[in-house]
C-alpha positions as CSV (number, residue, x, y, z in Angstrom):
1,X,-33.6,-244.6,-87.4
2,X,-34.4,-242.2,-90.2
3,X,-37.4,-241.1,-89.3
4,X,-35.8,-240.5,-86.0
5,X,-33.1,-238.5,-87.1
6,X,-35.6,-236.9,-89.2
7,X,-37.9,-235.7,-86.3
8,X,-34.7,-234.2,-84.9
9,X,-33.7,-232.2,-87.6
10,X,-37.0,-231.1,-88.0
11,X,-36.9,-230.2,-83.7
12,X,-33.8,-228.7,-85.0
13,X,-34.7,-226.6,-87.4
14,X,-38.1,-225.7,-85.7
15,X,-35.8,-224.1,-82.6
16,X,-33.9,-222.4,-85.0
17,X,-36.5,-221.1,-86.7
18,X,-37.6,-219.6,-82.9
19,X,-34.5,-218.6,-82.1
20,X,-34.3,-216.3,-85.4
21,X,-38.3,-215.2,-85.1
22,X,-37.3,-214.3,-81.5
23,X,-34.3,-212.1,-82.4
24,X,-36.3,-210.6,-85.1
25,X,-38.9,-209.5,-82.2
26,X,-36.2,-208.2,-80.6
27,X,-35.0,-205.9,-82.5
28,X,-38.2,-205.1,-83.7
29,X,-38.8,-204.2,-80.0
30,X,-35.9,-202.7,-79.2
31,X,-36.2,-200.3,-82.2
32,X,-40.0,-199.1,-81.3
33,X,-38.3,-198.5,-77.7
34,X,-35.6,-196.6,-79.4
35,X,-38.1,-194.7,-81.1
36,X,-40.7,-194.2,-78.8
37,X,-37.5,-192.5,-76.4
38,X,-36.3,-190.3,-79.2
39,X,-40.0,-189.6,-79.3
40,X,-39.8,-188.7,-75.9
41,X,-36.6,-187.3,-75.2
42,X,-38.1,-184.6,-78.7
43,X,-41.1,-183.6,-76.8
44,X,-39.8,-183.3,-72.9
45,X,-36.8,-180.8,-75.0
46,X,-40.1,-179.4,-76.9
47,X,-42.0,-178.3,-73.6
48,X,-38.7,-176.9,-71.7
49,X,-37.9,-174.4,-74.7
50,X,-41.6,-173.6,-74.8
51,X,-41.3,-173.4,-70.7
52,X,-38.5,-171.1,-70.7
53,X,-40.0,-168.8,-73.6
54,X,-43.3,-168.4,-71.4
55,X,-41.3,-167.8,-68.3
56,X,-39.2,-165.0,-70.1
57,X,-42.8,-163.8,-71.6
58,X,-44.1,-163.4,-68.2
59,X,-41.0,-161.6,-66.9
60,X,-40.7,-159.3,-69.6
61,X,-44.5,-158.4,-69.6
62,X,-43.8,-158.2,-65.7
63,X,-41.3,-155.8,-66.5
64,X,-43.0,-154.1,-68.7
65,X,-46.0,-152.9,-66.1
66,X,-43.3,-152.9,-63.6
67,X,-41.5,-149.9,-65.4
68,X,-45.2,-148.5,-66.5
69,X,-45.6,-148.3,-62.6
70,X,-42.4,-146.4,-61.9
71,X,-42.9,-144.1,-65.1
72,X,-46.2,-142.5,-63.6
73,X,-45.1,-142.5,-60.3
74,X,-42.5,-140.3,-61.4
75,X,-44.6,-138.4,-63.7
76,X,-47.0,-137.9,-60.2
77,X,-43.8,-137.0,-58.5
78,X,-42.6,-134.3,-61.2
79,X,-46.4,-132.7,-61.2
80,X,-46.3,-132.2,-57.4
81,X,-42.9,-131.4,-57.3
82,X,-43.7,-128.9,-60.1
83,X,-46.6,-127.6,-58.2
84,X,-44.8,-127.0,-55.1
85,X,-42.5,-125.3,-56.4
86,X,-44.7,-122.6,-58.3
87,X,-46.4,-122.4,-55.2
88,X,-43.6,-121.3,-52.8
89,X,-42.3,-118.7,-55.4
90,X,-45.6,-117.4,-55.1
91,X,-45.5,-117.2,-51.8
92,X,-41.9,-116.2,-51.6
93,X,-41.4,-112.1,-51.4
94,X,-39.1,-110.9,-54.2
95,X,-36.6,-109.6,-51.0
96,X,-36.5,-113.1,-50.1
97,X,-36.5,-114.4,-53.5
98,X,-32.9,-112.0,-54.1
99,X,-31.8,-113.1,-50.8
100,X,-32.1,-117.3,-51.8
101,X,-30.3,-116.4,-55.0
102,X,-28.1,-114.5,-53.1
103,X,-27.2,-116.9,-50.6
104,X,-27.0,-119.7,-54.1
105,X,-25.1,-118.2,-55.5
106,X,-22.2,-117.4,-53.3
């Protein structure tokens, strides 16, 4: 009967000793998991703020030609606009060129 009760205690204290290696696993388990989505969670937050810093990069340097653009086009528009007008005070008589101021003036 001893030996008996023996084996038991010893089935006993084999399942515990299971029980406890399992709960040890676990956590160990659960843990890596935890890490590996801090891990995670860290790089996806990593690639949005560099996402959001290359989208504004683009837009700025999009901007940027965008108002280059507009600058000479203007600067075109002031030459020829320049231009023209040199060109019809030339062209204008100075009896005309009294009677425009004239009439501006009034």
């Amino acid at each position: 009967m001893q030996e008996h009760t023996e084996k038991i205690m010893g089935t006993i204290e084999d399942i515990r000793s299971a029980e406890q290696q399992a709960e040890k696993l676990i956590k160990e388990a659960k843990e890596k998991a935890d890490d590996v989505l801090r891990k995670a969670k860290e790089n996806i937050a990593k690639m949005k703020s560099e996402t959001e810093e290359s989208c504004v990069s683009l837009k700025n340097d999009r901007l940027q030609q965008g108002r280059a653009g507009i600058e000479k086009e203007v600067q075109i528009l002031l030459k020829k606009t320049s231009q023209d007008a040199e060109d019809f005070e030339k062209n204008l008589s100075d009896k005309e060129l009294s009677e425009i101021l004239k009439y501006i003036l009034e």
